[in-house]
C-alpha positions as CSV (number, residue, x, y, z in Angstrom):
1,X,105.0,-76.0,-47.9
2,X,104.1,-73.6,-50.8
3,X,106.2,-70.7,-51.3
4,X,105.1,-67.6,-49.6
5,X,104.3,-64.2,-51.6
6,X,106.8,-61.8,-50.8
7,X,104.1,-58.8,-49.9
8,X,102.7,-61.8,-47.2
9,X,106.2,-62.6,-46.2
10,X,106.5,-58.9,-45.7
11,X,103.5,-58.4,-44.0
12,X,104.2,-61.4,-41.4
13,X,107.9,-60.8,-40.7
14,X,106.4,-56.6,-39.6
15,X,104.0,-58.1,-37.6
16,X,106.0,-60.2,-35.5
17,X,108.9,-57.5,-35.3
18,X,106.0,-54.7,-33.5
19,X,104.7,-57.2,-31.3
20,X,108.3,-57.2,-29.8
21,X,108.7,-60.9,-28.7
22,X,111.0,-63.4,-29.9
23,X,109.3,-66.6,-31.1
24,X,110.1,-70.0,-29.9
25,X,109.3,-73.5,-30.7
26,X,105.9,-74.7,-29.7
27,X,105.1,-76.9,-26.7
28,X,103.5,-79.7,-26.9
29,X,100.4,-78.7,-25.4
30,X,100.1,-75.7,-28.0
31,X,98.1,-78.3,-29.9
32,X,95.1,-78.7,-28.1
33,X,94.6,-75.1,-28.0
34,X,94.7,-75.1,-31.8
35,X,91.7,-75.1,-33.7
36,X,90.8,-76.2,-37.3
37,X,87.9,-76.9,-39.5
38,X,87.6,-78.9,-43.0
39,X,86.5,-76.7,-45.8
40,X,86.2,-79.3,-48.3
41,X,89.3,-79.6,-49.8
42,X,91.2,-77.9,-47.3
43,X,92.2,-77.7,-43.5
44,X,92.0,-73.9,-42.2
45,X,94.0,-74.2,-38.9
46,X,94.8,-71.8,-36.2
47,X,98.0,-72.2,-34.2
48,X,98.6,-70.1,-31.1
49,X,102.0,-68.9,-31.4
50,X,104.8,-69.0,-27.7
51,X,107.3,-66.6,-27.4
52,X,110.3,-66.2,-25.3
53,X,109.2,-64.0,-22.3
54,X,105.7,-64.8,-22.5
55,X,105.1,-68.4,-23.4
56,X,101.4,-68.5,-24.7
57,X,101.1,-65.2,-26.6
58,X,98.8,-62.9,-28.4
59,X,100.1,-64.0,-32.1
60,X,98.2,-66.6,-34.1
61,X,99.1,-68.5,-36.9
62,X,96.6,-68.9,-39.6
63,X,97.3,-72.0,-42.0
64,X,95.4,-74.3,-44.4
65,X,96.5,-77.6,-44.7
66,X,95.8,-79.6,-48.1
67,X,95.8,-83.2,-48.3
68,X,97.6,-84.6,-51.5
69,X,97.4,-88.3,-51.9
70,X,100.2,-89.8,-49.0
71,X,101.6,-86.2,-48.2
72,X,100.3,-82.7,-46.7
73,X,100.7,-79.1,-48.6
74,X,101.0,-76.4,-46.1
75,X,100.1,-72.8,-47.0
76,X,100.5,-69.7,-44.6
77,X,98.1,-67.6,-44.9
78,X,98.9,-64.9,-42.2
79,X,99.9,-64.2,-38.8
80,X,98.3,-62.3,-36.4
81,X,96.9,-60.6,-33.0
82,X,94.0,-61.9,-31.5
């Protein structure tokens, strides 16, 4: 995974604390609720995110995913309401 800018990090971490719900580990059925497209050289992904008291929530995790020879390179690029 590549490191995270701290303003991002920032950014992310307020988010989640004003939406008010603690996050929890997805299901296995999150995944076929996530979407992604290939952008050449890159996966951009959306992940639905579950919380605690609500299960499938409002929050959204937007990643790309790079392929590097036998290995994946992961790279948050923000979270969000949708």
């Amino acid at each position: 995974m590549s490191k995270l800018p701290e303003a991002t990090s920032i950014q992310i971490n307020s988010y989640i604390e004003d939406y008010g719900e603690e996050l929890i580990s997805l299901p296995e059925d999150a995944w076929g609720l996530s979407v992604y497209v290939w952008q050449r050289v890159y996966w951009d992904v959306l992940v639905d995110l579950w919380t605690r008291n609500e299960g499938h929530s409002d929050l959204v995790l937007s990643v790309r995913v790079y392929e590097e020879q036998e290995n994946y390179r992961f790279e948050v690029q923000m979270v969000c309401v949708f």
